[in-house]
Each structure stands twice: as C-alpha cells, then as structure tokens.
Legacy VTK file of the C-alpha trace (Angstrom):
# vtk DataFile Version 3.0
C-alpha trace
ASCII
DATASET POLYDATA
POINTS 606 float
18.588 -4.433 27.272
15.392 -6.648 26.047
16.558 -5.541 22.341
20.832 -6.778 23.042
19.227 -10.282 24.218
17.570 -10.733 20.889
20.607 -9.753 18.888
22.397 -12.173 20.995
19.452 -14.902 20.972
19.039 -14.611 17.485
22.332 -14.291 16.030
23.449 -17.664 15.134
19.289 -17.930 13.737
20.731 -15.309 11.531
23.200 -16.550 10.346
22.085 -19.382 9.082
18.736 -18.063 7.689
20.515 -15.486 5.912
21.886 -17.847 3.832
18.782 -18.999 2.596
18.413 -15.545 0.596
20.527 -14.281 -2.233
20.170 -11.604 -5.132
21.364 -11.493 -8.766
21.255 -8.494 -10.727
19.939 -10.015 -13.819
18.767 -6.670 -15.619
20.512 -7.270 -18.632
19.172 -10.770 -19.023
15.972 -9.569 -18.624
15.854 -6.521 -21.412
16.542 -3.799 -18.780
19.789 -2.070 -20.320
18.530 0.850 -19.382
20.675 4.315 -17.837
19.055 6.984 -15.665
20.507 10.503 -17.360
20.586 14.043 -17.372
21.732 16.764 -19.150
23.886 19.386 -18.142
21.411 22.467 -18.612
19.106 20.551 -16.358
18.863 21.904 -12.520
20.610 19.835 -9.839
18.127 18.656 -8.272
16.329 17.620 -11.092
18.695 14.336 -10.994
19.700 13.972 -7.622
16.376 13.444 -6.701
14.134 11.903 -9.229
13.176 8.901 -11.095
10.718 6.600 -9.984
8.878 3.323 -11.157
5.179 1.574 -10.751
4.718 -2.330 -10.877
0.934 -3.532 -12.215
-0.703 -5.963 -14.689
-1.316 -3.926 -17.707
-2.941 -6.303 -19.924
-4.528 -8.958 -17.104
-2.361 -12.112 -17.725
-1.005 -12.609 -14.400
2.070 -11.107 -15.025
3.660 -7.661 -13.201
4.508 -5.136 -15.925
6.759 -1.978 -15.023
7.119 1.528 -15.843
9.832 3.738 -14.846
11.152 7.023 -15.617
14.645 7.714 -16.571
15.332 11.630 -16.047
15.489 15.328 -17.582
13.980 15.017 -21.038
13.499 11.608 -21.704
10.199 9.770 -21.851
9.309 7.048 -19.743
9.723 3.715 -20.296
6.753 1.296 -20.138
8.094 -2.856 -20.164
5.927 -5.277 -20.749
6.787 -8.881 -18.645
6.622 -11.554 -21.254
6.362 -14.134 -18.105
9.733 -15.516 -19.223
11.710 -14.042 -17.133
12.484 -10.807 -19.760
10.756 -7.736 -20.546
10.169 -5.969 -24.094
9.691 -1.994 -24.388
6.172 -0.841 -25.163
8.035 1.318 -27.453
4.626 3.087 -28.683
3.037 3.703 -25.289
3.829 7.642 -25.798
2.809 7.081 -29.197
2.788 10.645 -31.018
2.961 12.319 -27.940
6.102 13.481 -27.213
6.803 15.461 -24.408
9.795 17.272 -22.642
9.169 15.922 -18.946
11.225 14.800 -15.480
8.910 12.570 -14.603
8.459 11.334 -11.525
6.613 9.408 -8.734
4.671 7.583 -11.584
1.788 5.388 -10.127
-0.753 2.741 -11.935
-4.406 3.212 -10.346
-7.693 2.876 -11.486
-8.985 6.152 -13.452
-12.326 4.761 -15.307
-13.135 2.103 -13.283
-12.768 -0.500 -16.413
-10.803 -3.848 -16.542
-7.202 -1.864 -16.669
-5.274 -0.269 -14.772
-3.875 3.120 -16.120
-0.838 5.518 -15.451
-0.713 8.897 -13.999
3.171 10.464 -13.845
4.213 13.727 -11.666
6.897 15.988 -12.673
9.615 17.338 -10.237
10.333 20.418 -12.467
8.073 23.038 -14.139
5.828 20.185 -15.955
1.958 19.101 -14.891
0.738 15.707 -14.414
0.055 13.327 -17.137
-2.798 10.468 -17.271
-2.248 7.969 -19.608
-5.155 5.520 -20.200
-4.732 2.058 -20.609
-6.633 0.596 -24.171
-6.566 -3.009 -23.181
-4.379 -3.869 -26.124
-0.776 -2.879 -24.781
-1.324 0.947 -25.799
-2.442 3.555 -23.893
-3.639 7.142 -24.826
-3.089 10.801 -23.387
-5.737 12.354 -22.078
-6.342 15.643 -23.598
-9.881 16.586 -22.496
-11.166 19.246 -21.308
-12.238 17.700 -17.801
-8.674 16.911 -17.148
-7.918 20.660 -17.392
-8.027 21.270 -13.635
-4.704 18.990 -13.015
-2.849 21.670 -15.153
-0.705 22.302 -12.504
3.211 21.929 -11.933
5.783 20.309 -9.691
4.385 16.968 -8.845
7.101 15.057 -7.023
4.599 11.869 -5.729
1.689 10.827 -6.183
-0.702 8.465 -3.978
-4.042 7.164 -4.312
-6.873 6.011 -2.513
-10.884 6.020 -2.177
-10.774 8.550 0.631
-14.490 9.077 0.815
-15.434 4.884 0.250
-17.305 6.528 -3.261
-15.767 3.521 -5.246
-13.656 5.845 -7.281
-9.662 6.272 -6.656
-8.682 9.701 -5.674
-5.443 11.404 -5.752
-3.032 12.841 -3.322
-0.002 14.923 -4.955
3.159 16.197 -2.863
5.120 18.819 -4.182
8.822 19.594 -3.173
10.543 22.905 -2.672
8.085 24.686 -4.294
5.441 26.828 -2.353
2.294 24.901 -3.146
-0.640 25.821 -0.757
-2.841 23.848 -2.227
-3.026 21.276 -5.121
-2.817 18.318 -2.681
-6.097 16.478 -2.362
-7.880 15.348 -5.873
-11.196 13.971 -5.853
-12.167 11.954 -8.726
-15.481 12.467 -9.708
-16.663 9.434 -11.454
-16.626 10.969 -14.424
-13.008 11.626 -15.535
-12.831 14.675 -13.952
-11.433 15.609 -10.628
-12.222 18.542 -8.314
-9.480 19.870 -5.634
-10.921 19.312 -2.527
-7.967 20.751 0.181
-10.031 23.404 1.614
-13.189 21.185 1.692
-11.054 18.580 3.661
-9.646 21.105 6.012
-6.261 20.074 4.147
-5.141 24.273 3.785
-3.929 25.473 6.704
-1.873 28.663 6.135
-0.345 27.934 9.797
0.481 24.299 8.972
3.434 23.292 6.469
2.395 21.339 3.881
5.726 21.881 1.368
8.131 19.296 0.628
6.076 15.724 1.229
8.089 13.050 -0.377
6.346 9.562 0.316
2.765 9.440 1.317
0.823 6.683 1.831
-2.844 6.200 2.844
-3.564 3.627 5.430
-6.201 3.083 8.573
-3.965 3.264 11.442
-6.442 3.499 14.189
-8.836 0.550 13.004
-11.752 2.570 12.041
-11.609 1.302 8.619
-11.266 5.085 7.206
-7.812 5.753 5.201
-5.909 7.957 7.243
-2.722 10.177 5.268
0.538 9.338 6.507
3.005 12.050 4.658
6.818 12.086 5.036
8.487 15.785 5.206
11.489 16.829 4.139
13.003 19.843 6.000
10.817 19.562 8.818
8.892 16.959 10.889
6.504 14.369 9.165
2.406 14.433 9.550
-0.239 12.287 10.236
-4.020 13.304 9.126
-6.987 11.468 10.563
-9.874 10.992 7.921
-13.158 11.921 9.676
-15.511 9.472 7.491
-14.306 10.598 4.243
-15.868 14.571 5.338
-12.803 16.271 6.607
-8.760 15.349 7.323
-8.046 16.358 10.989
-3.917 16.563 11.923
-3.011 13.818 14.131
-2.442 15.505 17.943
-1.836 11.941 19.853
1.512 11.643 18.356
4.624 13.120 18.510
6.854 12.678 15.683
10.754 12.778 15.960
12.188 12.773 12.590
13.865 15.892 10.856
13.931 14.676 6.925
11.635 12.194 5.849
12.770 10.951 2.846
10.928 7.678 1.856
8.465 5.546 3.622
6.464 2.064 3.755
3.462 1.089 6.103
3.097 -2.428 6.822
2.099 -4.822 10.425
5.511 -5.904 10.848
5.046 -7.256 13.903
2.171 -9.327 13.498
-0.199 -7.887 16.048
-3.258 -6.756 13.678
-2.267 -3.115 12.959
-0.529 -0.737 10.683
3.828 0.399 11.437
5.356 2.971 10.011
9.391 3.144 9.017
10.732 6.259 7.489
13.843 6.665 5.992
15.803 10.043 6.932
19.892 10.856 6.803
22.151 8.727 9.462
25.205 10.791 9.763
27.826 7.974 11.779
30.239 10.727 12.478
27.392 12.887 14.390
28.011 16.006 12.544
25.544 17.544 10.592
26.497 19.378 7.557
24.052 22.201 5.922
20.390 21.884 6.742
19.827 18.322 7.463
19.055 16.589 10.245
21.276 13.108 11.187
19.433 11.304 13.564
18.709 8.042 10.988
15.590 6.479 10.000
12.184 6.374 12.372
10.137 2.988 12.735
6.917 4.496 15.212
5.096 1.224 16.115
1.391 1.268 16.299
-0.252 0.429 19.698
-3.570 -0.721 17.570
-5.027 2.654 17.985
-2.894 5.075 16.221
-0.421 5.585 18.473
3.317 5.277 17.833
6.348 4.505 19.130
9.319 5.115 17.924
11.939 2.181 17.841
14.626 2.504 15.121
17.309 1.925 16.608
16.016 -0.199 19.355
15.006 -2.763 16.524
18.520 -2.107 14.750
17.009 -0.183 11.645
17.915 3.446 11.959
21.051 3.463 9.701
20.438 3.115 6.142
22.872 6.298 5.402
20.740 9.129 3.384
17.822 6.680 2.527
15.100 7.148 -0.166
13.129 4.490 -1.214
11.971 1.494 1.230
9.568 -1.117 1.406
8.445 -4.020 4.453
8.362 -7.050 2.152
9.301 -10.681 3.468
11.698 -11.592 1.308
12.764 -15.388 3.225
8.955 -16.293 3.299
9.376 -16.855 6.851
6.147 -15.040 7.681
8.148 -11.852 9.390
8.725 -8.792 7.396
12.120 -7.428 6.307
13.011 -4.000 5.239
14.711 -3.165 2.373
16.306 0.710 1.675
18.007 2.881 -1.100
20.285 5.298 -0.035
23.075 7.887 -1.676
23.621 11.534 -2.202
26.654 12.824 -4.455
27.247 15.793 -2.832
28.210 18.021 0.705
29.957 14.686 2.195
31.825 12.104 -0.013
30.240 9.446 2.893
27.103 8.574 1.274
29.042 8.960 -2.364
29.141 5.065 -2.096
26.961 3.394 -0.221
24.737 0.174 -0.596
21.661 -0.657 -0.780
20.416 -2.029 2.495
18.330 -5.176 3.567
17.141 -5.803 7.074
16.422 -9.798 7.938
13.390 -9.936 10.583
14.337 -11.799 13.575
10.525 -13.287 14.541
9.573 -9.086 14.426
11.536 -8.536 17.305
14.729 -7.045 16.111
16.502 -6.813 12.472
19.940 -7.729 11.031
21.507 -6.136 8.249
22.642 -8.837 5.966
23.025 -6.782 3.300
26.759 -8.345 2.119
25.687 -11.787 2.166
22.553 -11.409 -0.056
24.538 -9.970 -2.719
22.360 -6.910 -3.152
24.920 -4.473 -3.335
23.416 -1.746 -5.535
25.977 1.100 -4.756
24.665 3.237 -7.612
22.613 6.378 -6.085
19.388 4.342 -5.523
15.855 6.087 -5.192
13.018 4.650 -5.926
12.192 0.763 -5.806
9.665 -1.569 -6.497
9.069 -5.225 -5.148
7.072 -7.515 -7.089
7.233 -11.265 -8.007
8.151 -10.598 -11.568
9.130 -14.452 -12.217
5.743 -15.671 -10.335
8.279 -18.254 -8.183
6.858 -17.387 -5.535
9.730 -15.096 -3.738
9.920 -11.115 -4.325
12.082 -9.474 -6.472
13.502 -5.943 -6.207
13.836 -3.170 -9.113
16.038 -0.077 -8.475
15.892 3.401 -9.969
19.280 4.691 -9.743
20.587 8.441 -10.472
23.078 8.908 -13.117
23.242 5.277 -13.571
21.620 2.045 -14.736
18.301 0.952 -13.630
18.677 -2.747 -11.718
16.968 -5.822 -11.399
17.939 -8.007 -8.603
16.265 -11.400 -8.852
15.342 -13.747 -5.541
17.335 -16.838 -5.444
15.532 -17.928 -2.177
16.933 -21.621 -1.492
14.918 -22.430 1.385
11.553 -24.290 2.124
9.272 -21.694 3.223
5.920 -21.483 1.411
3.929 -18.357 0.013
0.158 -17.018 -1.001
-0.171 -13.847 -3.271
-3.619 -12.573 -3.215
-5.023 -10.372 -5.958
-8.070 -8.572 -4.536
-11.376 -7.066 -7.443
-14.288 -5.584 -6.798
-17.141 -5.180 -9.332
-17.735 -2.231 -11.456
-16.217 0.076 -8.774
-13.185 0.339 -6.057
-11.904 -2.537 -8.508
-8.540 -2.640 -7.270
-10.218 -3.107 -3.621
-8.182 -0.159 -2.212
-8.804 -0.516 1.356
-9.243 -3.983 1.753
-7.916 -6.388 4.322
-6.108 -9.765 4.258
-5.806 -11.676 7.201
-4.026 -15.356 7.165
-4.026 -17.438 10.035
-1.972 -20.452 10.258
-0.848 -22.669 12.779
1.680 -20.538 14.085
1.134 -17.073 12.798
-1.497 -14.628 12.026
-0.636 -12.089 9.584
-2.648 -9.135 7.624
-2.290 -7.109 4.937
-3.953 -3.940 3.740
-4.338 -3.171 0.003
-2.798 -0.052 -0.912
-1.862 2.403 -3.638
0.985 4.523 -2.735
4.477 5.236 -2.567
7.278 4.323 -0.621
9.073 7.181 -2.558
8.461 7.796 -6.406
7.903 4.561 -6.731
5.078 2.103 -6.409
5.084 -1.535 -4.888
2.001 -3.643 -6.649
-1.511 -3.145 -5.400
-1.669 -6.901 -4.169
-1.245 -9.116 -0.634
1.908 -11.381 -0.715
2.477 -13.556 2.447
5.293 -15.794 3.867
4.301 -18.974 5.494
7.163 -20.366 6.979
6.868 -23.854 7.266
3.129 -23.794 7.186
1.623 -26.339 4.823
-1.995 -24.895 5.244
-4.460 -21.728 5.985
-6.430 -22.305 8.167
-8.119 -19.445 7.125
-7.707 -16.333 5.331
-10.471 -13.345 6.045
-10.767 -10.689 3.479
-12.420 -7.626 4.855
-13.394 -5.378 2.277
-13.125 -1.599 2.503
-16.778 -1.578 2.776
-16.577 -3.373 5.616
-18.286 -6.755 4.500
-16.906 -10.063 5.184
-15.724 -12.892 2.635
-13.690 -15.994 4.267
-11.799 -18.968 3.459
-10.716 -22.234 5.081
-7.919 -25.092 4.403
-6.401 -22.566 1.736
-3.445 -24.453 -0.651
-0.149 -22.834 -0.229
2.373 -21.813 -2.349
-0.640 -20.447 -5.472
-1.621 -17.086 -6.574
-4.991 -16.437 -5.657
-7.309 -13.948 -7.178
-10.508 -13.516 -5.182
-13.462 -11.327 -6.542
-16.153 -9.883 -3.814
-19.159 -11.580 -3.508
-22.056 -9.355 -4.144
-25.423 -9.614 -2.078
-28.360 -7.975 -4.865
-31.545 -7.025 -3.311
-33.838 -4.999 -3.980
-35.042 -3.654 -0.766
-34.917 0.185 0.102
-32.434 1.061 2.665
-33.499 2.920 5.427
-30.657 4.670 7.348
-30.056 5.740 10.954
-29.625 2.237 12.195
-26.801 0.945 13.967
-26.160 -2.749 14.313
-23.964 -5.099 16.010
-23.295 -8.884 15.697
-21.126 -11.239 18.044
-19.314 -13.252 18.098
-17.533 -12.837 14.197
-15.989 -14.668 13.264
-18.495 -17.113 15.582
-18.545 -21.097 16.058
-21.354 -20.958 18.214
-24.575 -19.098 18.658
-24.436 -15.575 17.559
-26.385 -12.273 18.694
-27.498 -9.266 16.516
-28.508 -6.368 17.754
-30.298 -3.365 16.195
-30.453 0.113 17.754
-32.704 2.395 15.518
-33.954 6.122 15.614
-36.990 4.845 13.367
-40.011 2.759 15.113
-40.140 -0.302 13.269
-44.026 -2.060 13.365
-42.609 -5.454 11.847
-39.046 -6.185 12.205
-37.721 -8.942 10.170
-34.173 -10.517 10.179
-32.918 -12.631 7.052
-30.068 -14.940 7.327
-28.465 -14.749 3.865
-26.032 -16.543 2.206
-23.086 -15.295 -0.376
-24.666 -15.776 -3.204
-27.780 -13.990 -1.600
-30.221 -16.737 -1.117
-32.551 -16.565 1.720
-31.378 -19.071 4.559
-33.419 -18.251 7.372
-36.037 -15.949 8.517
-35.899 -14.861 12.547
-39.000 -13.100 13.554
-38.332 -13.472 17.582
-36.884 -10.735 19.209
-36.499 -9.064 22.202
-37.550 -5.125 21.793
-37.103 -2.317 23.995
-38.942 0.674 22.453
-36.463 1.155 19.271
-33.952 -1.641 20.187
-34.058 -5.610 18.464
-32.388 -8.111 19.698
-32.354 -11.374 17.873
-30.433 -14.891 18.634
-29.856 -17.394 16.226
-28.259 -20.884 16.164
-26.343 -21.432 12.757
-26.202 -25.073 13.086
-26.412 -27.692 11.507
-28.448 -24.741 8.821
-24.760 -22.951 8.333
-21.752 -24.569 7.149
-18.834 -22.461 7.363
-18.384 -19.569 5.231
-19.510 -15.745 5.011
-23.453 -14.487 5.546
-25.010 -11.730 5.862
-27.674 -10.348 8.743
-30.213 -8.107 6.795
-32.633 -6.169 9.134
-36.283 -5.691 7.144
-39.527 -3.727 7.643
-42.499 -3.893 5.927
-40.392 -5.068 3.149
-37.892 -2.260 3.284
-34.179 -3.049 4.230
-32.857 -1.472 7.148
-29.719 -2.642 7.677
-27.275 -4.858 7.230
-24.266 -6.904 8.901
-21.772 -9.646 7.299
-20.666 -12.272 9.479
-18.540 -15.432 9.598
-19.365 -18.586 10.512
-16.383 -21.320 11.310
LINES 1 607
606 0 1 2 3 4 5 6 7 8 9 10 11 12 13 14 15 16 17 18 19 20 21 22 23 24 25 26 27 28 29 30 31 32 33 34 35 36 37 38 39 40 41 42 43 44 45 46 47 48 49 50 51 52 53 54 55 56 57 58 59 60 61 62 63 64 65 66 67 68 69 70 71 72 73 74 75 76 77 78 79 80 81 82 83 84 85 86 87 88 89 90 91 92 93 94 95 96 97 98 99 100 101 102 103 104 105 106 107 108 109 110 111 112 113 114 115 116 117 118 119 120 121 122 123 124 125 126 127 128 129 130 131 132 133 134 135 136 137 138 139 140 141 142 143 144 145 146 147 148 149 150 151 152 153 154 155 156 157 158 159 160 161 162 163 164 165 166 167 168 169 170 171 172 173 174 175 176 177 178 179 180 181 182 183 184 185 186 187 188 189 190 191 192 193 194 195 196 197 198 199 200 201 202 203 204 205 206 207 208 209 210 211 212 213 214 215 216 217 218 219 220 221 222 223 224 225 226 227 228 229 230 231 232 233 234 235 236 237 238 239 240 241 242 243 244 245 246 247 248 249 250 251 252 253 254 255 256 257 258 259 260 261 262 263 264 265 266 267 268 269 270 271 272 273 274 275 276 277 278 279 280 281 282 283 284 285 286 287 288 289 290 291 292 293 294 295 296 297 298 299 300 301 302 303 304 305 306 307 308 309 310 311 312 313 314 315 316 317 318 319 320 321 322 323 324 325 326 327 328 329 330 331 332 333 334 335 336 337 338 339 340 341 342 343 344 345 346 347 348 349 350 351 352 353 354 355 356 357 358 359 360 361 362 363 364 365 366 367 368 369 370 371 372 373 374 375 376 377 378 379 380 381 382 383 384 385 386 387 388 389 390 391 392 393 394 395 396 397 398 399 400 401 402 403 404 405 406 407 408 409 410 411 412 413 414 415 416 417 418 419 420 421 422 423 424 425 426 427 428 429 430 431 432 433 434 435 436 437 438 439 440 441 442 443 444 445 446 447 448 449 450 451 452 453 454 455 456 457 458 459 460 461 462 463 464 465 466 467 468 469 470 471 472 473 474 475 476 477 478 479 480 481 482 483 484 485 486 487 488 489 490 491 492 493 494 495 496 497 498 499 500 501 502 503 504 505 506 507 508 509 510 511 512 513 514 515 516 517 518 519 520 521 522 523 524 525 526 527 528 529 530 531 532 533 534 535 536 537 538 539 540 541 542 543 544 545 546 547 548 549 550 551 552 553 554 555 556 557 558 559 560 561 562 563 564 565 566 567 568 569 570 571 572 573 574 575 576 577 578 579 580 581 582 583 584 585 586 587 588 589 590 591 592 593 594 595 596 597 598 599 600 601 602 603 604 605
C-alpha cells in the first residue's frame, strides 16, 4: 500500500519531470557507424550473448574515450573522444597483432601503476585474455611476456577489478559462462606484471559451491567495513555474495537469502540516499507467467541494504522488476535531481518472439521511493538486442550519456538533452604511485537538502564498464556544503563551499614521515567529522614509557604537540581543543614513542 501512495503522490511530479529528459541517438554524428556481426560458422551463443564496451581517459585530457567489441572474429574497436562531440578510430591500437577473438567484457584498469590506464579483454569462446598496455601516446602494446603466461586460460565472459587485499595494486576477478571452470576466478596482481591465482588461497574453490556461469560482478563494501566484498550475478541458478575477511580469505555471505533464478546484469549504487551500498539485478520478466525451457520469470531483483549487509528485496515494490530479458544496467541520475535512475538493456531472439522487440528501459527516481518507466517519452528506444552499456559524460555538459552494444546490429549513442536546471559535480579521484585510480574510495556530498555518496569502482554491470569516477546530481542546490572523500585506506580529505556544476579532480594528500610504525595499536577518535572538542583514544598491547600525540596538518606540518593524557596501564586517552589552532579541513592524530610512530588517525575538523 505505502508503495501505490507514491505512484499516486508522485505521478503528476512525473510527469512533468520527465519532460525535462530526452535522448538522441547521435552515433552517426559522432563517428560511431559501427555494426555488431557474426558469422555463420560461429556458435549461437557466441552472438546472442556477447559484446561489451569500457569508458576511460586514455591519454589524460579530460575527455572519456571508449572501447568496444563488435563480435566473432573481428577486433575491437578503440575511439578516441576528440572533445567535440565525435570520436576517431585508434585504427592502430591492435597494431600488428591480429587476432581471431569474441571478445568480451573488456575493462580499462590500472596494470603498472603508471599515469594510464590500460585494457584487459575476456573472450566468451575458446580464446584467453588479452592485456593491452597503454604507451601514453594513443597506442598501446600486447603483452607477450613470459609473466603474463599464467592468464593463458580460456572462456572469459567478464571481467572485474579491484585492490582486494588494500596492496595498492588492481587485481582481477574473471567469470566464465557455461563452461566448467573450477577455478581461474580470483587474480592477484603482483606488483610486478605478473599475477598469481589465488581461489584456493581465498577459500574461493569450493567443489560443493557453484561457481559456473557469473555474468556481472562487481566489488563493493556492503557492510561498511571498508573491505571490498564480491557481489556475483548467476545465471542458471541463484546469485552470491562473498564477504572479504581483510583481504585474507572470501567467506559466502549466510545473512542473506537471495531470490533470483538468472542473473543476468547488475549495478551497485546507494540509491536511496541512506549511506550504503543497493543492489539491482536484471533477470527474465515473463508477463504471460509461463516459463519456457530453463529459465526462471520472476523479473529483475533490487535487495536494499539495511547498512550492514543485509538485503531486501523490493523490485517490484519500487516498480523495477520488468525490464523483459535484461542484460546490461546501470543506477546513474540522469535528471540531476540528486536521486538515482535505472537504466536496462534487454532482448533475446529466440524460444519466444516476446522479447524479439523490446526497448531499452529507463526508470525516473521518484525522491528514491518508487520508479517510473518513462522510457517512451525520453526517446531512448533502442529496440536492437541491447547488452552491454556504458554511461559517461562524453560531451562534458554536465548530464550522462548512454552507449549501447547491440547484437546483430549497430552500436548506439544516445546523447542527454537534459533541459532542466538541476546542477552537477563529477569527481575524478588519484592516488600517488599506487591504487591510482583510488579503487575503493568514497564520495560523500552534503548539501542543503541531500546527502549523497559514491564509491569508486571498477566493474561491470555486464560486459561492459561504466567510468571509474563519482558523478552527482544536485537538484537545485547552488552549493556543497561539503564533500568528504574517504579513501580506501581509510584516511580522511574534506572540502567545504564546493562550486557546482565543474569537474573536479582531487589527488590524496600524502602525510611523509619518517617514524617507524609500531603495530598492535588500536585507536579511536570522536567526534569526526567534529566542530567541537575531540577525544583520541589509544588501546595498545605494547607499554609505551613516553607517549606523544602530534596534531598534523595535510601537508604534514606539525600543529600541535599533546603530552597530557589519561593512562590506564596500556590505554591513552588524550583531549584536545582545535580552536582557534584548527581551521577547517582534514588532520591527522599520530600516536609517538620514543620517536617511533605508533599509530595513526585522520580526522575532520568543520
């Protein structure tokens, strides 16, 4: 009932805000004559299924770039954005290398930790990976090395990345489909350009558990711990969840009971605003309740976090479980109203002429209470076979733009034509020298009316790859108040009176010292984010004769020096008043003895 009274409290809302938000397939205009083929010696599934794309700045001029693949034996295509509004073919990115290959689930991710990102590419059928890296000059270069030799595997259908073990260096989780792969899941990267399979060490191989037939994973910490957890969509069968113990073992999820019966594709996001990570899923919606062959038809599964990793599932509560037989899918605000839509491919050519034609579909958020599907007035009406998708700003104006990979058809561009008000912030995220695409990371924005966060990701919503940055929708907002960035490591940069409607790139702030950590010390500070006095606390398993706390600034320069504490055997206890020493911004809380560092804690002071 609570769900009907928003449709009916919202509707004329909708109505009128739909309006707002229209699409134009401008793919031709923008060099993107491009057709999705196969030949006819090529296995069925081979094009029924595959194709993909991956959005990133190749060459570091503020601009998204795109790859995508375009079926059986054709190479991929890498388009460079020549911030016009049109692309031009990197027609010598494969260079000399030629290679027979259905590519798919392509993904751009960090492989040497330099300035650029490069481009790994799965294969749905009989082919191994590829890694292409990127040369900084608009080529890139196959690796053929010998420490690459351990990826020589086949049947890569997605791929996902992520710095499981907070190492700085991006690892790689593969899914294979209908193939009887027991292992070849979890890839550590080793720092060196090598990479190690780590399934057993994780406790990922489980002869007992079914690990076949993953289509979109995507690593994100759904229980707040700050650890990536793996959140894998399964076809034939029920979905997973694995819990990352501290980057040492992967533990299946037991609080949770999933529902769906084909997973399909798959996009993590906090729709609703309340400071933790959602799940939707597409799966098959049969409207005529009749399933046909081995699928199930229940519709799509949105399992709402409770802010500690348990779900609820809500699809059709929320008016999002029909999307026919979805694939790709992706929470992106598309009216910059500050809420979250959802967009969805869907299509399959065979069994049931019902999903021959279908549309793509686009679900308005109504405040992140319910959502409308205003699919036919946004003009988005892809009824090729759509799979994969990416969403990206290609134009920089500020509004995000969809790409489509499409089966047996041409690939699509559909172009925002927002015509409302509503104002914007797209964050790029670095980190020095490692973790530089600041996998991990956290974006909160707080304005007047909202509060919104973001986690930066590397993964796939299926095959395909939205860009590894923070976009946000700010309504009517003409300010942030503030905007937190919580790095994976957990440390603490912050921002106040932010300018709307910019991109901003934002680089962690370093603290150098050269003390010598001592470990086995747990610490605590509160209030943080704090406009008033603030407590630190320091429980140790080491005695420590001559306790020292430094209050240090950003740019590590000493601010303070507390040497009054209260101590209880192996417990300090300091208080300190930040004002009028502190203006607002981030610090840091370092614990010292005898010159040695202990510890240390990053706060925020307001």
């Amino acid at each position: 009932m609570k769900y009907i009274l928003w449709t009916i409290i919202f509707l004329y809302g909708h109505i009128a805000n739909s309006q707002d938000l229209s699409f134009t397939n401008v793919s031709e205009e923008a060099g993107l004559d491009y057709t999705h083929s196969f030949s006819i010696t090529a296995p069925p599934m081979t094009f029924i299924i595959g194709g993909g794309s991956a959005t990133g700045d190749i060459d570091n001029d503020g601009y998204l770039d795109l790859f995508f693949t375009l079926g059986d034996e054709q190479n991929g295509v890498m388009m460079h954005n020549n911030g016009d509004g049109t692309f031009s073919e990197l027609e010598d990115f494969v260079g000399n290398n030629t290679f027979p290959f259905y590519g798919s689930g392509p993904l751009f991710f960090d492989y040497n930790q330099d300035e650029y990102i490069d481009l790994i590419i799965g294969s749905h059928f009989g082919k191994p990976p590829i890694i292409f890296v990127n040369n900084s000059d608009l080529t890139f270069t196959k690796i053929e090395r010998p420490e690459f030799e351990a990826l020589n595997f086949e049947n890569t259908f997605t791929i996902t990345s992520m710095d499981y073990n907070m190492d700085g260096y991006q690892d790689l989780f593969m899914s294979h489909w209908l193939e009887n792969f027991e292992e070849n899941h979890f890839w550590k990267n080793n720092g060196d350009g090598s990479f190690s399979n780590v399934d057993s060490l994780l406790g990922f191989y489980n002869p007992f558990i079914n690990l076949e037939n993953f289509h979109a994973t995507n690593f994100s910490d759904i229980n707040g711990d700050d650890w990536p957890d793996l959140l894998a969509a399964s076809d034939f069968g029920t979905s997973q969840i694995w819990i990352n113990k501290e980057g040492k073992k992967f533990e299946l999820d037991t609080l949770n009971t999933l529902s769906d019966e084909n997973g399909m594709g798959a996009t993590v996001a906090d729709f609703d605003n309340d400071g933790d990570m959602d799940w939707y899923m597409t799966n098959i919606y049969d409207d005529d309740g009749v399933s046909e062959g081995n699928w199930g038809i229940t519709g799509n599964k949105l399992y709402v976090n409770d802010g500690n990793g348990v779900f609820t599932e809500e699809a059709e509560l929320r008016g999002v479980q029909n999307s026919d037989w979805g694939w790709g899918t992706s929470f992106s605000d598309f009216d910059n109203d500050g809420y979250l839509d959802l967009i969805a491919t869907n299509g399959w050519p065979y069994n049931n002429n019902q999903f021959i034609r279908d549309h793509t579909r686009v679900f308005l958020s109504q405040e992140s209470e319910y959502f409308v599907d205003i699919t036919e007035t946004t003009g988005l009406l892809d009824s090729l076979q759509g799979r994969g998708l990416s969403v990206f700003d290609y134009d920089l104006d500020g509004d995000l733009d969809v790409f489509i990979t499409n089966i047996n058809g041409a690939v699509s561009l559909w172009r925002n034509d927002l015509s409302n008000d509503n104002n914007y912030l797209t964050i790029t995220l670095t980190e020095p020298e490692i973790n530089r695409m600041a996998l991990g990371a956290k974006v909160t924005a707080y304005t007047e009316n909202q509060t919104q966060l973001r986690e930066i990701r590397c993964g796939s919503n299926y095959t395909s790859q939205d860009p590894m940055n923070a976009h946000f929708g700010l309504g009517s907002a003409d300010i942030i108040d503030s905007l937190i960035v919580k790095w994976q490591d957990g440390s603490v940069q912050s921002y106040y009176d932010v300018d709307v409607n910019q991109k901003l790139d934002i680089t962690k702030l370093i603290v150098s010292t050269n003390y010598l950590e001592i470990k086995h010390t747990e610490a605590t500070l509160y209030p943080n984010p704090s406009s008033s006095d603030i407590n630190i606390d320091f429980e140790s398993t080491l005695f420590l004769s001559n306790p020292i706390c430094e209050i240090i600034n950003a740019n590590g320069q000493l601010i303070d020096r507390l040497t009054e504490s209260l101590r209880d055997d192996k417990n300090l206890s300091f208080s300190y008043s930040p004002y009028p020493k502190l203006s607002s911004g981030t610090y840091f809380a370092l614990l010292t003895n005898e010159g040695n560092k202990v510890v240390s804690l990053s706060f925020v002071i307001h």
